[in-house]
HTML snippet that shows the backbone in 3Dmol.js (N, CA, C, O; Angstrom):
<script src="https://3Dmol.org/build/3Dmol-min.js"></script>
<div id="view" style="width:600px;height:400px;position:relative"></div>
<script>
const pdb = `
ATOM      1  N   UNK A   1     109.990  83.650 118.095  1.00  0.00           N
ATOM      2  CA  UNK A   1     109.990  84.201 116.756  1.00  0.00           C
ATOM      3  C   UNK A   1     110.086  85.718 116.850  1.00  0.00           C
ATOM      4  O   UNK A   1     109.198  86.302 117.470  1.00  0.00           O
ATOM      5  N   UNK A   2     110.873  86.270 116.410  1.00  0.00           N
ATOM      6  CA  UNK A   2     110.954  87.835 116.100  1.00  0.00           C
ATOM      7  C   UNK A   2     110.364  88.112 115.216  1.00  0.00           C
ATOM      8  O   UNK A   2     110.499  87.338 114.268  1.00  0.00           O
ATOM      9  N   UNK A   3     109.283  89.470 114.978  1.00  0.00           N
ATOM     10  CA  UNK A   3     108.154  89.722 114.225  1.00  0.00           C
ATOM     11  C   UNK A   3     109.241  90.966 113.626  1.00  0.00           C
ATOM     12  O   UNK A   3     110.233  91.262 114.292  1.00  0.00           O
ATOM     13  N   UNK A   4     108.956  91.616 112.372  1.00  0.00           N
ATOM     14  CA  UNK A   4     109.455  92.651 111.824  1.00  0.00           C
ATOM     15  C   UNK A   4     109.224  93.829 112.663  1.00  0.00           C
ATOM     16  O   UNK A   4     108.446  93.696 113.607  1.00  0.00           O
ATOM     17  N   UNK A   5     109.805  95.005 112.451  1.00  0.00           N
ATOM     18  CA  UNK A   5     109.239  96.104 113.150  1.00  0.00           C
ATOM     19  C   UNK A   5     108.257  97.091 112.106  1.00  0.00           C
ATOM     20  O   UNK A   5     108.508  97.314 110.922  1.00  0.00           O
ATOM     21  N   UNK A   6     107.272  97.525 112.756  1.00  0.00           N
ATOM     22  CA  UNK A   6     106.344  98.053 112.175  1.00  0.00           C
ATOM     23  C   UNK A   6     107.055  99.246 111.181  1.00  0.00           C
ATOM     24  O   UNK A   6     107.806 100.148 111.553  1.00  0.00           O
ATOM     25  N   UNK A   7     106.580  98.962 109.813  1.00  0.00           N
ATOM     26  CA  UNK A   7     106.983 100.329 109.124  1.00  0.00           C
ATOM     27  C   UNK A   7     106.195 101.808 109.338  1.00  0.00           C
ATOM     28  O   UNK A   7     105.048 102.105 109.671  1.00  0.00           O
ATOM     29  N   UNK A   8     107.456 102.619 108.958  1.00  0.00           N
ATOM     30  CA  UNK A   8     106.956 104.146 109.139  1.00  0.00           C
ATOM     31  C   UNK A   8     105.394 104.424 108.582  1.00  0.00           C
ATOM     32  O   UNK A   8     104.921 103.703 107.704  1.00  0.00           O
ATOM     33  N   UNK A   9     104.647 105.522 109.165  1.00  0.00           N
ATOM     34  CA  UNK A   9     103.412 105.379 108.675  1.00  0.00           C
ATOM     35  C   UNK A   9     103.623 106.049 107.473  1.00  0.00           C
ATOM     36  O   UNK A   9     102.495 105.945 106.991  1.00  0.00           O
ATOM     37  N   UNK A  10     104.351 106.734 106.558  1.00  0.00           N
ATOM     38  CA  UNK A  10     104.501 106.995 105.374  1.00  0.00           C
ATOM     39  C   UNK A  10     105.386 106.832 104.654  1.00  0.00           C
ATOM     40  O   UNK A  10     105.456 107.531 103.644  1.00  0.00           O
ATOM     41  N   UNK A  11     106.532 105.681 104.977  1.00  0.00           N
ATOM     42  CA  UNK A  11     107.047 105.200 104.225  1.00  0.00           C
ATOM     43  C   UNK A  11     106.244 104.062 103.162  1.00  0.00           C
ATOM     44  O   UNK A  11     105.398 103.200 103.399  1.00  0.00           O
ATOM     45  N   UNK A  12     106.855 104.445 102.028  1.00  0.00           N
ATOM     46  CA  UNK A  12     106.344 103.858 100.717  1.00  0.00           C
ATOM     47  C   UNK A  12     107.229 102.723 100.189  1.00  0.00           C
ATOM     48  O   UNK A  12     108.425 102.984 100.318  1.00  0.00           O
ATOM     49  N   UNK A  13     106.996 101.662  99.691  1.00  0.00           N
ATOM     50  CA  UNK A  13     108.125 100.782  98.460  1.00  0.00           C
ATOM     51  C   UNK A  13     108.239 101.931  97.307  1.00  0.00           C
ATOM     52  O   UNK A  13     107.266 102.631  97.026  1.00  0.00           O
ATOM     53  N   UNK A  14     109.629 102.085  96.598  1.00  0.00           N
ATOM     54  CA  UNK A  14     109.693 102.390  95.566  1.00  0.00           C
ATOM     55  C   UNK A  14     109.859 100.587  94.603  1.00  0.00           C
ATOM     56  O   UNK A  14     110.515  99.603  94.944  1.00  0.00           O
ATOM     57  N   UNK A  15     109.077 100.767  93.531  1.00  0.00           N
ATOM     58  CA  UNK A  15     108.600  99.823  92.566  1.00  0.00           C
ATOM     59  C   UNK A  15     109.343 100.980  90.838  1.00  0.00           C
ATOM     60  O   UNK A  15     108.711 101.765  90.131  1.00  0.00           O
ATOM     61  N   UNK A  16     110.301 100.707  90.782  1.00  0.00           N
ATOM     62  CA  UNK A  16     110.799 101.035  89.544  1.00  0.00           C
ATOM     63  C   UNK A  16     110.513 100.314  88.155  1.00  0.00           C
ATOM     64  O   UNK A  16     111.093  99.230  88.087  1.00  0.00           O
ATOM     65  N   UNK A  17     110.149 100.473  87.609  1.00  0.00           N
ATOM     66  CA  UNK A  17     109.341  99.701  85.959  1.00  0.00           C
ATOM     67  C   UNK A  17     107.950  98.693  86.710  1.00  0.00           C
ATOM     68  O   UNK A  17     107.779  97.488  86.527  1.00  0.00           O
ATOM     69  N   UNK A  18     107.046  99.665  87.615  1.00  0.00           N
ATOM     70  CA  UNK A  18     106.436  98.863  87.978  1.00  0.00           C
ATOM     71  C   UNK A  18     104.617  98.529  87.503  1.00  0.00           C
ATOM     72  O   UNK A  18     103.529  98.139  87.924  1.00  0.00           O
ATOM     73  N   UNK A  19     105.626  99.219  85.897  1.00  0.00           N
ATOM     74  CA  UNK A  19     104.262  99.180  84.954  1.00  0.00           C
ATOM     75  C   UNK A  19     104.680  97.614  83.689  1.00  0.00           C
ATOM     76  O   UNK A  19     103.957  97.312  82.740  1.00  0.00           O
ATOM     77  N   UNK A  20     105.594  97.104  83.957  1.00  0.00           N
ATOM     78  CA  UNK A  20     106.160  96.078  83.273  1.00  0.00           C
ATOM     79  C   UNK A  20     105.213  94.406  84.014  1.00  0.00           C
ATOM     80  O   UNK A  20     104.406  94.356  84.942  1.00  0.00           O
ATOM     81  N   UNK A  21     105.722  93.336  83.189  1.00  0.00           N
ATOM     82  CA  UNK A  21     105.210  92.162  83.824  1.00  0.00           C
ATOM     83  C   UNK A  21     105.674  91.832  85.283  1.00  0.00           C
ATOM     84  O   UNK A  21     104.898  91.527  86.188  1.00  0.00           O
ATOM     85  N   UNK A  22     107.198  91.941  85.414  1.00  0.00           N
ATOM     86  CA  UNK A  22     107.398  91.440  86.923  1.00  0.00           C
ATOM     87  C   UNK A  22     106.982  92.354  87.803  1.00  0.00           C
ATOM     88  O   UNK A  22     106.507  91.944  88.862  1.00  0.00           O
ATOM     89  N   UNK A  23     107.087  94.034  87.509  1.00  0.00           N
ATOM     90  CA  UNK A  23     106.965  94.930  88.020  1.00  0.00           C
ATOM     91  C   UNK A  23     105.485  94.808  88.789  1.00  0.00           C
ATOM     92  O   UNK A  23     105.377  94.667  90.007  1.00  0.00           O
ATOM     93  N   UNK A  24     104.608  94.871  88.057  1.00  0.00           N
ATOM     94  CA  UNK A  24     102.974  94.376  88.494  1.00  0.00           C
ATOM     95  C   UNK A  24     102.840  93.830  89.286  1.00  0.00           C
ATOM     96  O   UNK A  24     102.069  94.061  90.218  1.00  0.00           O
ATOM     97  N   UNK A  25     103.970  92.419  89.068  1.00  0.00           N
ATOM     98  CA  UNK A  25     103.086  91.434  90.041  1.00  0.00           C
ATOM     99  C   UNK A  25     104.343  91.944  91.430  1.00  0.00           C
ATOM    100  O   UNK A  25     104.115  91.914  92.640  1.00  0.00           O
ATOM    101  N   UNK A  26     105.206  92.233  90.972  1.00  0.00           N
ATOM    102  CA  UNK A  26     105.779  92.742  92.255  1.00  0.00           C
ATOM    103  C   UNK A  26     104.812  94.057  93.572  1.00  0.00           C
ATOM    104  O   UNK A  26     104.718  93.944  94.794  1.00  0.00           O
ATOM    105  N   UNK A  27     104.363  94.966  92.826  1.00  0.00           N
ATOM    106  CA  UNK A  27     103.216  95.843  93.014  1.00  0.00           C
ATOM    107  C   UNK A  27     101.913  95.069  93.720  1.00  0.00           C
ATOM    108  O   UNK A  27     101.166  95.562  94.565  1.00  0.00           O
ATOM    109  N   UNK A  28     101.847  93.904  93.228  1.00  0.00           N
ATOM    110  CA  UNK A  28     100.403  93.212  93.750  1.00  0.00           C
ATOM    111  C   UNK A  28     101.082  92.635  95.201  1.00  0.00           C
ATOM    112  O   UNK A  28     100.625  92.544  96.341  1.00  0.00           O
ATOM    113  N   UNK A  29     102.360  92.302  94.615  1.00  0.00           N
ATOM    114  CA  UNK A  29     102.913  91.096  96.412  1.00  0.00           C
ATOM    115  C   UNK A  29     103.159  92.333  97.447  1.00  0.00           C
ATOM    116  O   UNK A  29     103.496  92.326  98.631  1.00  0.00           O
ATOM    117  N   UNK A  30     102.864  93.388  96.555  1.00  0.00           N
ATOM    118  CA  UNK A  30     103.785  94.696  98.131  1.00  0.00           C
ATOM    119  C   UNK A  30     101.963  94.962  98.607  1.00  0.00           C
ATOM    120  O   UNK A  30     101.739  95.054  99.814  1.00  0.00           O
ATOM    121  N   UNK A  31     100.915  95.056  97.747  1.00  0.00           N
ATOM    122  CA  UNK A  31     100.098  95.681  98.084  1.00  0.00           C
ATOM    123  C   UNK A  31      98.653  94.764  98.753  1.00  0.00           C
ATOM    124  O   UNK A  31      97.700  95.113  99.449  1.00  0.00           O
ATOM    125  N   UNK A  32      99.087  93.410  98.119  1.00  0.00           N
ATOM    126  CA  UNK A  32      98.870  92.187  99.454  1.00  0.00           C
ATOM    127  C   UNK A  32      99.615  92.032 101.018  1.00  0.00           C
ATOM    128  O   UNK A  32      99.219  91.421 102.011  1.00  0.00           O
ATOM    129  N   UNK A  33     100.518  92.624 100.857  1.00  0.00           N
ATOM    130  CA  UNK A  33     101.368  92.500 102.469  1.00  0.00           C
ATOM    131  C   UNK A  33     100.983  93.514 103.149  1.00  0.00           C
ATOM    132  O   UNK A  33     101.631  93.804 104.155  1.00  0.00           O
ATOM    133  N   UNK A  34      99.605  94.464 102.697  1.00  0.00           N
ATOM    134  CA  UNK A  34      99.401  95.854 103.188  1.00  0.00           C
ATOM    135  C   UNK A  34     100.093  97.102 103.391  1.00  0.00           C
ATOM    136  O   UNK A  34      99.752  98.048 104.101  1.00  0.00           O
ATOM    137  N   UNK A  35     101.355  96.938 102.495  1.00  0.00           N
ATOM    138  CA  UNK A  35     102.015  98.248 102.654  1.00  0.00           C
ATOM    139  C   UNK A  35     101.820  99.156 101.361  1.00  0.00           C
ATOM    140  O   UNK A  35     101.150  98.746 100.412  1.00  0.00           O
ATOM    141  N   UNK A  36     102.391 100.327 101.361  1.00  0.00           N
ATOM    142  CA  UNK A  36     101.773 101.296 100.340  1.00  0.00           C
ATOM    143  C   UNK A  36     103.309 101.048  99.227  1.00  0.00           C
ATOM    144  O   UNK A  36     104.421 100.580  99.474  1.00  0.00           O
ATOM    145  N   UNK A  37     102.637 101.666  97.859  1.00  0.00           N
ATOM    146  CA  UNK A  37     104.232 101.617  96.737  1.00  0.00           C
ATOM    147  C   UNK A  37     103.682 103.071  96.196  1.00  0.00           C
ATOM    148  O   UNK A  37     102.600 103.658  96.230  1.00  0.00           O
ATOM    149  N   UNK A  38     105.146 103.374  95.623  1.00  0.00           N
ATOM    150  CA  UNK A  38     105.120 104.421  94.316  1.00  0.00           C
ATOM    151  C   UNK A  38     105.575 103.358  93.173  1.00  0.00           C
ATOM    152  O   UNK A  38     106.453 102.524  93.396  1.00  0.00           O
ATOM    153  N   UNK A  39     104.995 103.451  92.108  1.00  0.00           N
ATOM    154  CA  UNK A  39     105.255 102.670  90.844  1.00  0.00           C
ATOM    155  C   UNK A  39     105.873 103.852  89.935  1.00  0.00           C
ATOM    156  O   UNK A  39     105.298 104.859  89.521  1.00  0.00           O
ATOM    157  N   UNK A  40     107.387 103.389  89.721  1.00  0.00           N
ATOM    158  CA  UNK A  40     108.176 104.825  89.003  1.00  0.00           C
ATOM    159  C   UNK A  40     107.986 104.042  87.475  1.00  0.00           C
ATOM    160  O   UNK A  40     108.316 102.862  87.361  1.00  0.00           O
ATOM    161  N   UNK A  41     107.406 104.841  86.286  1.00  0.00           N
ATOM    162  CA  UNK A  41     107.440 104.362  85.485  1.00  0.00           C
ATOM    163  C   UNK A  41     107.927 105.839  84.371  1.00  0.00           C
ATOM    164  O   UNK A  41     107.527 106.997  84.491  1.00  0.00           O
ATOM    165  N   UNK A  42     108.987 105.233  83.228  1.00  0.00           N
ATOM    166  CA  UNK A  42     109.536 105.971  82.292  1.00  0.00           C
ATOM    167  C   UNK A  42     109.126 106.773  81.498  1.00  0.00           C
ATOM    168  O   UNK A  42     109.606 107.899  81.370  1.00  0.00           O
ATOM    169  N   UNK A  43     107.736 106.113  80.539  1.00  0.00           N
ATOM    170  CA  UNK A  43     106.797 106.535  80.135  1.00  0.00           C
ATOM    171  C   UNK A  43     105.263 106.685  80.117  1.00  0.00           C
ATOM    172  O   UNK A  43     104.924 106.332  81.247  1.00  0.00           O
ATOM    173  N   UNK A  44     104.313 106.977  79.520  1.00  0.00           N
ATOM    174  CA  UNK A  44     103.208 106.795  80.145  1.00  0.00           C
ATOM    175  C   UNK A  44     102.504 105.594  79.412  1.00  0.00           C
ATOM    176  O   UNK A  44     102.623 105.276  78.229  1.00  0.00           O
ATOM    177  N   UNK A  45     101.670 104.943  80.485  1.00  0.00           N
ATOM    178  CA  UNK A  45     101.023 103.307  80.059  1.00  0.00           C
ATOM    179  C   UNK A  45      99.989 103.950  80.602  1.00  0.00           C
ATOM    180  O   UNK A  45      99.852 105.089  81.048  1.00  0.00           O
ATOM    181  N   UNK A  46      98.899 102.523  80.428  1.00  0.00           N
ATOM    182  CA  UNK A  46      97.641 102.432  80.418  1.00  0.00           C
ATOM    183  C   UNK A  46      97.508 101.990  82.195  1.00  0.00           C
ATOM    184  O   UNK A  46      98.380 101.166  82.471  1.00  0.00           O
ATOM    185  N   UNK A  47      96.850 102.265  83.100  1.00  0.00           N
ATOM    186  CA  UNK A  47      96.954 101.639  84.407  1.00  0.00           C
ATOM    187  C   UNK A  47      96.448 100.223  84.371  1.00  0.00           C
ATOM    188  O   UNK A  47      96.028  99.866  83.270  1.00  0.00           O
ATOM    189  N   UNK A  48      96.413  99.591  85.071  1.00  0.00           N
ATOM    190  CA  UNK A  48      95.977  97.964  85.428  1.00  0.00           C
ATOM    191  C   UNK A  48      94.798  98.397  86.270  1.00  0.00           C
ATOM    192  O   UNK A  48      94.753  99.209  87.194  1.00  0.00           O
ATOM    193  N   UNK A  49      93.693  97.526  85.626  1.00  0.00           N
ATOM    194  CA  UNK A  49      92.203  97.802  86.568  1.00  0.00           C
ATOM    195  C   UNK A  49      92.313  97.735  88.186  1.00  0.00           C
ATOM    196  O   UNK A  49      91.686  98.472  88.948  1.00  0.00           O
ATOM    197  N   UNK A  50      93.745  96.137  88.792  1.00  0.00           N
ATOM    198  CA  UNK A  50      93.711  96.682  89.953  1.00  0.00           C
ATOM    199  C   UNK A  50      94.410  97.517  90.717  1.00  0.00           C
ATOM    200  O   UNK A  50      94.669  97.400  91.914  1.00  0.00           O
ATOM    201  N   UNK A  51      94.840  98.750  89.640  1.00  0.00           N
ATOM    202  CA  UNK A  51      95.817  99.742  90.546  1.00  0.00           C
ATOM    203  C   UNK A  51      94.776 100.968  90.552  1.00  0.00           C
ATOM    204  O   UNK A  51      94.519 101.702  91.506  1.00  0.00           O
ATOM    205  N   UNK A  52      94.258 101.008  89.297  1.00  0.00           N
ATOM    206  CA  UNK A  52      93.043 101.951  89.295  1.00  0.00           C
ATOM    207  C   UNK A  52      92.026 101.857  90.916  1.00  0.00           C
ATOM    208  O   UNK A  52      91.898 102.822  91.670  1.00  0.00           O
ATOM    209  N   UNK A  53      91.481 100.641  91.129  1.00  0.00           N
ATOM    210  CA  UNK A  53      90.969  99.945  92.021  1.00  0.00           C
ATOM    211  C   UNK A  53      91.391 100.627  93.531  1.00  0.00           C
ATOM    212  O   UNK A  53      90.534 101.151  94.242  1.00  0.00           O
ATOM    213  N   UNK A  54      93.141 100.531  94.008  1.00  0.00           N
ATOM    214  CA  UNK A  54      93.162 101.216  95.005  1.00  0.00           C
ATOM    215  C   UNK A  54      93.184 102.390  95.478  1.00  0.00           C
ATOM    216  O   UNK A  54      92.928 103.347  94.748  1.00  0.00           O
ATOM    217  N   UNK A  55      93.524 102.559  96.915  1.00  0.00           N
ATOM    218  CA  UNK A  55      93.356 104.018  97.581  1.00  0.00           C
ATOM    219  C   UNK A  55      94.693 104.734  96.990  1.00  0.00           C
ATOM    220  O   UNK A  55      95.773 104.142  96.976  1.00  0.00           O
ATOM    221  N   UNK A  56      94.523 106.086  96.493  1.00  0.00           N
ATOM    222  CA  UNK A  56      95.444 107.123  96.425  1.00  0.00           C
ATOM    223  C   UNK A  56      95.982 106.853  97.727  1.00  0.00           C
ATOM    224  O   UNK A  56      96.470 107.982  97.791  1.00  0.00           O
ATOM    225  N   UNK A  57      96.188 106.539  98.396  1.00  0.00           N
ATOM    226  CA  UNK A  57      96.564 106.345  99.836  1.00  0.00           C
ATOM    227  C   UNK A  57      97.589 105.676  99.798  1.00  0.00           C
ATOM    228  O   UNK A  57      98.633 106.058 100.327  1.00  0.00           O
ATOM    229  N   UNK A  58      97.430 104.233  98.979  1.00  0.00           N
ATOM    230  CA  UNK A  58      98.367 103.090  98.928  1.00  0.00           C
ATOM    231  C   UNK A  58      99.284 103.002  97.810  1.00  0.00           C
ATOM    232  O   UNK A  58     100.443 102.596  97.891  1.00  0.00           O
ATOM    233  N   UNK A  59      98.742 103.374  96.841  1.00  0.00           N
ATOM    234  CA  UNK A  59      99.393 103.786  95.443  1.00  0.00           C
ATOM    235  C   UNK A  59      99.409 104.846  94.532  1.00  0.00           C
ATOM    236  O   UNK A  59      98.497 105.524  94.059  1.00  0.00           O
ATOM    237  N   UNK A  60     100.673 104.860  94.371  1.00  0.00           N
ATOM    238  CA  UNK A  60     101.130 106.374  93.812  1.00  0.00           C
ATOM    239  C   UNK A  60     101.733 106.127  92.667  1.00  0.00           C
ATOM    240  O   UNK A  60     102.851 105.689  92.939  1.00  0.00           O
ATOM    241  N   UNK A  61     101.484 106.210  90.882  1.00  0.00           N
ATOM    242  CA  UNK A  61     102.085 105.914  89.816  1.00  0.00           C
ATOM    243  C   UNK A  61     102.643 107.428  89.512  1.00  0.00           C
ATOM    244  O   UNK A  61     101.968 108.442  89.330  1.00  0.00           O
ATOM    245  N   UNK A  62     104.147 107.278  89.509  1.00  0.00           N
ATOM    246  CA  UNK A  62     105.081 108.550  88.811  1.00  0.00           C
ATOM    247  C   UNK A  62     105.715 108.618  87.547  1.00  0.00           C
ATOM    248  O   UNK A  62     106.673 107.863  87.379  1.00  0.00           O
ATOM    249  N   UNK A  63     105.491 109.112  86.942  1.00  0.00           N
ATOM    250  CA  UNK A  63     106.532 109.349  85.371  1.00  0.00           C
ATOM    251  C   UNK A  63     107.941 109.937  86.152  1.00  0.00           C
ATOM    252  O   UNK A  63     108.286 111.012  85.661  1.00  0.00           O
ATOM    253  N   UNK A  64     108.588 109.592  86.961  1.00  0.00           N
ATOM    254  CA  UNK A  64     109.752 109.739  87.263  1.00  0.00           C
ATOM    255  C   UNK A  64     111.205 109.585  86.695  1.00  0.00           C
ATOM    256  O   UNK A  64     111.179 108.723  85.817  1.00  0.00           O
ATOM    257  N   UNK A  65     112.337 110.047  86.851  1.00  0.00           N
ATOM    258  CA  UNK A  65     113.579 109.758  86.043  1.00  0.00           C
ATOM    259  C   UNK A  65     114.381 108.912  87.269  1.00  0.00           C
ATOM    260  O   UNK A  65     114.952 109.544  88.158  1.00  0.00           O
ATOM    261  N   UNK A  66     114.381 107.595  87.250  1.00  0.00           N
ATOM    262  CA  UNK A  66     115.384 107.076  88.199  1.00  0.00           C
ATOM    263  C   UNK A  66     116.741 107.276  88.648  1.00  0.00           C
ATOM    264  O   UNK A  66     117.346 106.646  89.515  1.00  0.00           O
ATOM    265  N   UNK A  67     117.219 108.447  87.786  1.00  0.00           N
ATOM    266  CA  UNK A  67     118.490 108.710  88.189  1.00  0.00           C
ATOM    267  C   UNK A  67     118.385 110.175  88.950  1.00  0.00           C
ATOM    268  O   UNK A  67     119.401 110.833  89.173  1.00  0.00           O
ATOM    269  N   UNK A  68     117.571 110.453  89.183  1.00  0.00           N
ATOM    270  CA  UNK A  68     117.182 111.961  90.019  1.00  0.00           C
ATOM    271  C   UNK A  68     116.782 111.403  91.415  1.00  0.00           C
ATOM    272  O   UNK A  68     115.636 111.238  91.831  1.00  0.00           O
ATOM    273  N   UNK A  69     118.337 111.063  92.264  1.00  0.00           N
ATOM    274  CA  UNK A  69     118.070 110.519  93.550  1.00  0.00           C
ATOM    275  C   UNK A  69     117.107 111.478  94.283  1.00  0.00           C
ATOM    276  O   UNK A  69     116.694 110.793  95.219  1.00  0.00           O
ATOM    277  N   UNK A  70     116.472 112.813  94.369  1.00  0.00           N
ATOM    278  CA  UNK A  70     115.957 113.409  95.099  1.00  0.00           C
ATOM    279  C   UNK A  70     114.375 112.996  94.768  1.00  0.00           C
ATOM    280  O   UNK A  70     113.516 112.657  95.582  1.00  0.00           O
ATOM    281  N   UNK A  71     114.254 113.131  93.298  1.00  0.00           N
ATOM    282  CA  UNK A  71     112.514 112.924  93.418  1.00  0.00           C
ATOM    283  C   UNK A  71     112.137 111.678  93.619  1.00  0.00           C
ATOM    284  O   UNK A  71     110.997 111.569  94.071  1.00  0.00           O
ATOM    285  N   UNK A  72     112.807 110.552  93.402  1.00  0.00           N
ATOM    286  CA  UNK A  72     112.867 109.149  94.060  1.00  0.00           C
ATOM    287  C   UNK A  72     112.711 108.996  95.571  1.00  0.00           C
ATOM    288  O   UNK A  72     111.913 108.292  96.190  1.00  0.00           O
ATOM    289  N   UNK A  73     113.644 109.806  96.011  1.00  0.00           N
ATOM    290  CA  UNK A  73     113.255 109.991  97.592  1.00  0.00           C
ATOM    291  C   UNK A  73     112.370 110.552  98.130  1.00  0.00           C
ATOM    292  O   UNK A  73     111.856 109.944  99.069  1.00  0.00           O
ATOM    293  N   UNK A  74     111.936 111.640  97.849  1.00  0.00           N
ATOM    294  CA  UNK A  74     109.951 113.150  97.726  1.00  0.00           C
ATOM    295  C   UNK A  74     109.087 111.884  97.015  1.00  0.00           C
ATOM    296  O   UNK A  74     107.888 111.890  97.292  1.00  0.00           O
ATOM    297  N   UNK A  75     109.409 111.143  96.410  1.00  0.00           N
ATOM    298  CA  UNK A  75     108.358 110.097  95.377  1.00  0.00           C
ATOM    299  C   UNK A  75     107.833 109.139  96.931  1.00  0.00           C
ATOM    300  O   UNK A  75     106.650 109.007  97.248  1.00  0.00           O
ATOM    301  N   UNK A  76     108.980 108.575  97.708  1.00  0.00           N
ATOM    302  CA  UNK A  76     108.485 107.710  98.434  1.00  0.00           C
ATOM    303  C   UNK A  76     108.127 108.348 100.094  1.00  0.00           C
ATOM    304  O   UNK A  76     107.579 107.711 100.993  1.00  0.00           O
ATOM    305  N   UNK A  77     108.550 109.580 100.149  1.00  0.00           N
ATOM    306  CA  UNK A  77     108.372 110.286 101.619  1.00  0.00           C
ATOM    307  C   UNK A  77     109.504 109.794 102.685  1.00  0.00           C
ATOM    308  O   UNK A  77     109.491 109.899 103.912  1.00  0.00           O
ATOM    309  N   UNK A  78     110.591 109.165 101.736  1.00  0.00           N
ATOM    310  CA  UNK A  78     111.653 108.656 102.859  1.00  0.00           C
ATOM    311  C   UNK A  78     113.179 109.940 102.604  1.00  0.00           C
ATOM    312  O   UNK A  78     113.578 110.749 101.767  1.00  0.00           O
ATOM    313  N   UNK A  79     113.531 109.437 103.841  1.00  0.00           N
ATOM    314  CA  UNK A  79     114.989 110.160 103.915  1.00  0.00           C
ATOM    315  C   UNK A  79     115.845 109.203 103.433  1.00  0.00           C
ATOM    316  O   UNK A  79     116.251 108.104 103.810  1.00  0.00           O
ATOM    317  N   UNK A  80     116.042 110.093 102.281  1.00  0.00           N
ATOM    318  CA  UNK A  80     117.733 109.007 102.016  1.00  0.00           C
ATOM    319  C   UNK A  80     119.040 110.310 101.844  1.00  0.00           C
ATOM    320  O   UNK A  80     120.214 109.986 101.667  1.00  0.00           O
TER     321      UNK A  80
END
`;
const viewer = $3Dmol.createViewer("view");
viewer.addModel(pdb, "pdb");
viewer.setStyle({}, {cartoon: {color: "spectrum"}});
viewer.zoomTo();
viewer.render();
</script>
């Protein structure tokens, strides 16, 4: 069996509308597999008790513009 290769220690998921219904639970399946997200959201919402809950470490909620390839990329700490 080939195992994945370990991700970067500061690479992030970007989670775009990940203040919406699928978005959430998409956010919960990234942050059960132990990796960290930025949740890019359009406007401002109310947080979910379990995003409040984690480490600034693991989750990062942005009022970001998805079409501004640069702060999308500074949002997640990756090179694109």
């Amino acid at each position: 069996m080939v195992s994945a290769p370990e991700p970067a220690a500061r690479e992030r998921i970007v989670v775009t509308g990940g203040m919406g219904f699928i978005g959430l639970h998409t956010v919960r399946a990234v942050l059960d597999l132990g990796r960290s997200c930025v949740i890019v959201r359009h406007r401002a919402l109310r947080q979910p008790q379990f995003i409040a809950d984690e480490s600034s470490e693991r989750v990062l909620v942005k009022q970001l513009d998805v079409a501004d390839r640069s702060t999308i990329c500074d949002a997640a700490w990756a090179r694109c």
